[in-house]
Backbone as a ProteinNet text record, in pm:
[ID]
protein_1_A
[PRIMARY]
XXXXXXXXXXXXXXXXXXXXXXXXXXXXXXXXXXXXXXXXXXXXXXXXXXXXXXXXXXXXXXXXXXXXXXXXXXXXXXXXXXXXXXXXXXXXXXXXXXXXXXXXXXXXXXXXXXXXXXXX
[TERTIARY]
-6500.3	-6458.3	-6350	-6342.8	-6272.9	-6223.9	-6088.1	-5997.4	-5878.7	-5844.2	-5783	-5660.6	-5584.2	-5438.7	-5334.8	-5295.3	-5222.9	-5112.2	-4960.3	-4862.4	-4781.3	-4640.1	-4545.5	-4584.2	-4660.5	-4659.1	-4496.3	-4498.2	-4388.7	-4378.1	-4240.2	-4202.2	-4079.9	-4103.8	-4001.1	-3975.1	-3841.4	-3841.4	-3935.6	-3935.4	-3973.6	-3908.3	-3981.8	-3929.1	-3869.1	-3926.4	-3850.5	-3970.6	-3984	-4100	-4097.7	-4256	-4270.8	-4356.9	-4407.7	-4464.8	-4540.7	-4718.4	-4796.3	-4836.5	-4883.5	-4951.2	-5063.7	-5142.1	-5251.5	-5307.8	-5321.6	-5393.7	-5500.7	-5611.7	-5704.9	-5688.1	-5739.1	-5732.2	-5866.5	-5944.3	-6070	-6129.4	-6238.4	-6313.8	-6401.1	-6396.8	-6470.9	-6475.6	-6528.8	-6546.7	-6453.3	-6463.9	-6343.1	-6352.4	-6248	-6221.7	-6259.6	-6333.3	-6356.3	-6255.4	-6309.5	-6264	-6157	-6045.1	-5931.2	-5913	-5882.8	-5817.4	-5779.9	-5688.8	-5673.5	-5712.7	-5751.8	-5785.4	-5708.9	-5707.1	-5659.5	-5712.7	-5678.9	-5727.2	-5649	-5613.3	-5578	-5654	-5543.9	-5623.9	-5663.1	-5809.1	-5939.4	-5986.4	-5982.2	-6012.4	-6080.3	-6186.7	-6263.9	-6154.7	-6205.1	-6114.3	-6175.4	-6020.7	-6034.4	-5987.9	-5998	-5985.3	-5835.7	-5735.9	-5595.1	-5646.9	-5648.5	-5639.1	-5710.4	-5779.5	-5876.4	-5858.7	-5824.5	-5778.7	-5880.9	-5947.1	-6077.1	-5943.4	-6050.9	-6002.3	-5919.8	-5942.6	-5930.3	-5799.6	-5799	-5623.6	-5711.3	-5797.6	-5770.3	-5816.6	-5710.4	-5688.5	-5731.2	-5772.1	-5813.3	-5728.2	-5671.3	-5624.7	-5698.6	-5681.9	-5673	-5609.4	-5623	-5566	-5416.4	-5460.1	-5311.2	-5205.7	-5239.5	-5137.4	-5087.9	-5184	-5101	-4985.9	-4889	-4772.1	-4672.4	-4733.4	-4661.9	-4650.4	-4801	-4845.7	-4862.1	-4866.6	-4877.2	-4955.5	-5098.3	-5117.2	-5128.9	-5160.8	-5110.2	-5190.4	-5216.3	-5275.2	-5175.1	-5201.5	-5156.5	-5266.4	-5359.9	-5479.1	-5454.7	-5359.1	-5340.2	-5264.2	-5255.5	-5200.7	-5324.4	-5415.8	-5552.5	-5449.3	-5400	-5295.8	-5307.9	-5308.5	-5306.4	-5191.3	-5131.7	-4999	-5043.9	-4980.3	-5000.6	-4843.1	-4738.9	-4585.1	-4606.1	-4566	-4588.6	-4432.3	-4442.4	-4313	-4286.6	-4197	-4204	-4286.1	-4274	-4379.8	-4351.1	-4506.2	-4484.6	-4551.4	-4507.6	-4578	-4729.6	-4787.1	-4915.1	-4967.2	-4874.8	-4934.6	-4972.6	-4914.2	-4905.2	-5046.9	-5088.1	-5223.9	-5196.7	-5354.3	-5355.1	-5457.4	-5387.7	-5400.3	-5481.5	-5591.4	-5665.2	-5685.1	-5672.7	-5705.6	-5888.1	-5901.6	-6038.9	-6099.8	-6170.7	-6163	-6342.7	-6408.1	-6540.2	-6514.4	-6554.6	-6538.4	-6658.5	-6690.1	-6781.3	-6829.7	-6849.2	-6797.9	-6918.4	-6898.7	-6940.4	-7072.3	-7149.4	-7292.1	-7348.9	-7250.2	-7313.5	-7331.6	-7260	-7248.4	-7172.6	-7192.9	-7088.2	-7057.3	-6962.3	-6918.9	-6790.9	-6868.1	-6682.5	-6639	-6515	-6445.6	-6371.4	-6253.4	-6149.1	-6017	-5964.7	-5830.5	-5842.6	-5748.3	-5723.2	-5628.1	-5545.5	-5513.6	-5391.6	-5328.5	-5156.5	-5116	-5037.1	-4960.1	-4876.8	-4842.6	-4762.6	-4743.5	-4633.6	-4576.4	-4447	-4484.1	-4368.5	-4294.8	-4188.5	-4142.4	-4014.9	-3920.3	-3795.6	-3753.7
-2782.8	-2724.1	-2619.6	-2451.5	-2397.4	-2370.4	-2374	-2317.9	-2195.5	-2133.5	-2028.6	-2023.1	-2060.9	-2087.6	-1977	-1953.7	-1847.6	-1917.3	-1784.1	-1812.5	-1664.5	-1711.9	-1587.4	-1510	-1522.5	-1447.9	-1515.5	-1430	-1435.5	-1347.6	-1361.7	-1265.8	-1157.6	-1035.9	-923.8	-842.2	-758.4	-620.4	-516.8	-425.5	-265	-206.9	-188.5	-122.4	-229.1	-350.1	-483.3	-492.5	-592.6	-619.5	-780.2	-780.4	-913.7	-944.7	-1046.4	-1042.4	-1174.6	-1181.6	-1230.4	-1321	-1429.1	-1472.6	-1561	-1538.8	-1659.8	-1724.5	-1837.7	-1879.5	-1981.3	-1908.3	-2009.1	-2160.2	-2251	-2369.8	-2478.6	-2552.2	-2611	-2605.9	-2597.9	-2589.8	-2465.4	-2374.1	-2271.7	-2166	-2120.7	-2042.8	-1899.8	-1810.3	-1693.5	-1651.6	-1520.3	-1437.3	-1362.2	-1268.5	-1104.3	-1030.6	-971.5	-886.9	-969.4	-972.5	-1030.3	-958.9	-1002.3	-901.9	-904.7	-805	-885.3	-808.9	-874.1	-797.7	-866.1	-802.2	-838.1	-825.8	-871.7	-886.9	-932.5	-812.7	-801.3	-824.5	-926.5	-940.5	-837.4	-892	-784.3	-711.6	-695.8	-552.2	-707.8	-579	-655.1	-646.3	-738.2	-777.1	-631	-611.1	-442.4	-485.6	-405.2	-421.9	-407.2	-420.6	-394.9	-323.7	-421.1	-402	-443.8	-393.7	-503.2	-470.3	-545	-554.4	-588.2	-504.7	-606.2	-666.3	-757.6	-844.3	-768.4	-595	-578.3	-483.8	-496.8	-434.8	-289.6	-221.4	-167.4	-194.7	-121.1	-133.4	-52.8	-36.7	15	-23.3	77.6	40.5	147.4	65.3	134.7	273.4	349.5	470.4	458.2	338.4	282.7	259	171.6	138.3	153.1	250	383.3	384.8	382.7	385.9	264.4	204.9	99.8	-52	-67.5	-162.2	-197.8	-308.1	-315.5	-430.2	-459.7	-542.3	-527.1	-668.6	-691.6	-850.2	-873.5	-1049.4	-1068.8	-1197	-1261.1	-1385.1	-1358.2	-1362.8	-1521.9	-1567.7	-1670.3	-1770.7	-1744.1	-1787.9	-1805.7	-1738	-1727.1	-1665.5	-1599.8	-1554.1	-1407.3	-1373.9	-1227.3	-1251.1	-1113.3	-1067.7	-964	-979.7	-841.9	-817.6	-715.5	-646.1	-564.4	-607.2	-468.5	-469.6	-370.5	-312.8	-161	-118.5	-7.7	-77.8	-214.7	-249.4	-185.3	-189.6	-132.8	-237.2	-219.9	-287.5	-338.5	-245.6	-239.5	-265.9	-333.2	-400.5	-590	-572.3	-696.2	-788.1	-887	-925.4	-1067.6	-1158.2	-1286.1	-1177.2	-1240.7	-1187.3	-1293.4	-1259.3	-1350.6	-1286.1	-1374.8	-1339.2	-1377.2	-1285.9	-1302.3	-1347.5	-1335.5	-1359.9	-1393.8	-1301.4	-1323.7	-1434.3	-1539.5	-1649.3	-1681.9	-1701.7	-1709.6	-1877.9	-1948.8	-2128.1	-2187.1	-2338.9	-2366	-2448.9	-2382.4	-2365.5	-2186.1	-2156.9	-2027.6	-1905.7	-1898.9	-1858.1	-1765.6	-1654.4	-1568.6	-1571.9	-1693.8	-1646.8	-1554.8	-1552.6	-1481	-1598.3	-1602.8	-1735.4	-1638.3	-1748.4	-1684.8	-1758.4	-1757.7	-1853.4	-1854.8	-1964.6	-1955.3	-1869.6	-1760.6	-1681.7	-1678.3	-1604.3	-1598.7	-1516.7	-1536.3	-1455.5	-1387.2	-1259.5	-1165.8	-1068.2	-1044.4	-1005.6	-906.6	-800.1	-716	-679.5	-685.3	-676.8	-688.4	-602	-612.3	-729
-2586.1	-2459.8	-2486.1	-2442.4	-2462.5	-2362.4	-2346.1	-2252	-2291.7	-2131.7	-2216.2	-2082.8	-2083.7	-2030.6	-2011	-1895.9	-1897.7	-1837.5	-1891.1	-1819.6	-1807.8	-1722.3	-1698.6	-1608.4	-1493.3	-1379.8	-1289.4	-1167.2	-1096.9	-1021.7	-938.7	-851.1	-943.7	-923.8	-933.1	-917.7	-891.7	-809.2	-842.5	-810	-816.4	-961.9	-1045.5	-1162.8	-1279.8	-1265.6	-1378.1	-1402.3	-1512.1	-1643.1	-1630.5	-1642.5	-1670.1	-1787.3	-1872.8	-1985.2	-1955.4	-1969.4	-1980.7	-2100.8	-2123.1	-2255.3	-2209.4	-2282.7	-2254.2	-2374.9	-2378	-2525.8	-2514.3	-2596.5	-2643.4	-2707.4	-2652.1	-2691.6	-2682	-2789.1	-2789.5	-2940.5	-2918	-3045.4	-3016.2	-3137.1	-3125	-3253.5	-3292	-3434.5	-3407.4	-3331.8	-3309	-3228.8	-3165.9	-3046.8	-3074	-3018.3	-2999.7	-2926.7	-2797.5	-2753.7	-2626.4	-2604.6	-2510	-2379.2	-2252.8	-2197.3	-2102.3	-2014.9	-1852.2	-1736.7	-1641.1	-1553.9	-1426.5	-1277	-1156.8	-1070.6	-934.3	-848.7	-730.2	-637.8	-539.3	-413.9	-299.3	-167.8	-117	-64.8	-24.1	-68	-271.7	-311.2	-419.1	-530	-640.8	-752	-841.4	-951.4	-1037.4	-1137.9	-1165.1	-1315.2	-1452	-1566.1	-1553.6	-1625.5	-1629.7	-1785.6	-1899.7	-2048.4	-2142.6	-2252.9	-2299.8	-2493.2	-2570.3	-2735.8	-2804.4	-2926.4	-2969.6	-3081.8	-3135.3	-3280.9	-3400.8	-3397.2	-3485.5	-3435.4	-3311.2	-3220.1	-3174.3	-3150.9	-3023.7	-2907.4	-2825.7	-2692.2	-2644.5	-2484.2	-2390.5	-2249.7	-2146.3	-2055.8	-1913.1	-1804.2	-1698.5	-1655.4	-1594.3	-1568.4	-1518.6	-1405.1	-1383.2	-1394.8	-1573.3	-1606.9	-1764.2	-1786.6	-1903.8	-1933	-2044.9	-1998.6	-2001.4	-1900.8	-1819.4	-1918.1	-1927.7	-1972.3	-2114.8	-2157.8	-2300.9	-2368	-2412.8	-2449.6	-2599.8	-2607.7	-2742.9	-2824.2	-2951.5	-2921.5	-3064.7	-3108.8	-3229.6	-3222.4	-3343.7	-3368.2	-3468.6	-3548.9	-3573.1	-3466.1	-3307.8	-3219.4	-3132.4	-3134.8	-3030.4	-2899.3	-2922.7	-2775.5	-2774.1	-2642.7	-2610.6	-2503.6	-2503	-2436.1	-2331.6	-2225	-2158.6	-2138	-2163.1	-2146.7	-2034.7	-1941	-1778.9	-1740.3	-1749.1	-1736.3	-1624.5	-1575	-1466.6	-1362.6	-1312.8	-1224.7	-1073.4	-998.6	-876.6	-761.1	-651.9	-556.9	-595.9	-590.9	-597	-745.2	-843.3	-934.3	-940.7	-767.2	-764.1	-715.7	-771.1	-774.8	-876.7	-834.5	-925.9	-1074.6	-1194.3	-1309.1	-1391	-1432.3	-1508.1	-1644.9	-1745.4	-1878.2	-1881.5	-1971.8	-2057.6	-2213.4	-2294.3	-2390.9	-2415.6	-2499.1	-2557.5	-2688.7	-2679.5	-2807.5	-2833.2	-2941.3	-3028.8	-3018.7	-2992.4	-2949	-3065.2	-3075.1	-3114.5	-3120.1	-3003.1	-3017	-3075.1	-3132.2	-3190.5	-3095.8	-2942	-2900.5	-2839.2	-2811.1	-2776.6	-2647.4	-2580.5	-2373.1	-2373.2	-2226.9	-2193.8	-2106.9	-2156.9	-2077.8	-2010.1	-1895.9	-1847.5	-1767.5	-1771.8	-1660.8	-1605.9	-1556.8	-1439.1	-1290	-1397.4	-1298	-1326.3	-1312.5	-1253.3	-1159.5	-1077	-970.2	-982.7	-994.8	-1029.1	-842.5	-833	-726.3	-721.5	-697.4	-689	-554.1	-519.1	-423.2	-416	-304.9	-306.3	-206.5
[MASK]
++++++++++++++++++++++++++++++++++++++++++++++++++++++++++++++++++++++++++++++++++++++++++++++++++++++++++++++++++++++++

C-alpha cells in the first residue's frame, strides 16, 4: 500500500512563504515524476509544479519566480518553497507522485491535500 502524506499548509499574510513536503511511504520499487497541483473553490484543480527523478522541473505561469520545488530522492519527499504568496494562491494543495509499485506498475498516486490560505 502506497501512501503519500503531506504537510505545512496554513494560514499567512500577503507576501510570507510557506514550505510544503510530502513523502512517500509503503512498499514500492521507485518515484518518477512528483508534483503539486491546487485547487481552488469552484475552479478545476490546476498544475502548480512538477520534478522528474532526475530534478527537472516544470512550473505554472503563475508561479514562476515565486515558487520552488524541489525532492530528496533518498527521503521519497518532494518540497514545494512558495514564497511572495498572494491571495489567490490560496487553495487545498495536493501532492502527486507516478510510483512504480510493486505489482510492476506504474500509478499516479496522490494526498490527501493541504490547505494553504493567504490572507490579511
Amino acid at each position: 500500500q502506497v501512501q503519500l502524506v503531506e504537510s505545512g499548509g496554513g494560514l499567512v499574510q500577503p507576501g510570507g512563504s510557506l514550505r510544503l513536503s510530502c513523502a512517500a511511504s509503503g512498499s514500492f520499487f521507485s518515484i518518477h515524476t512528483m508534483g503539486w497541483y491546487r485547487q481552488a473553490p469552484g475552479k478545476q484543480r490546476e498544475l502548480v509544479a512538477t520534478i522528474t527523478n532526475d530534478g527537472r522541473t516544470n512550473y505554472a505561469d503563475s508561479v514562476k519566480g515565486r515558487f520552488t520545488i524541489a525532492r530528496d530522492n533518498a527521503k521519497n519527499t518532494v518540497y514545494l518553497q512558495m514564497n511572495s504568496l498572494k491571495p489567490e494562491d490560496t487553495a487545498v494543495y495536493y501532492c502527486d507522485a507516478h510510483i512504480l509499485n510493486i505489482a510492476r506498475t506504474v500509478v499516479n498516486y496522490w494526498g490527501q491535500g493541504t490547505q494553504v490560505t493567504v490572507s490579511s
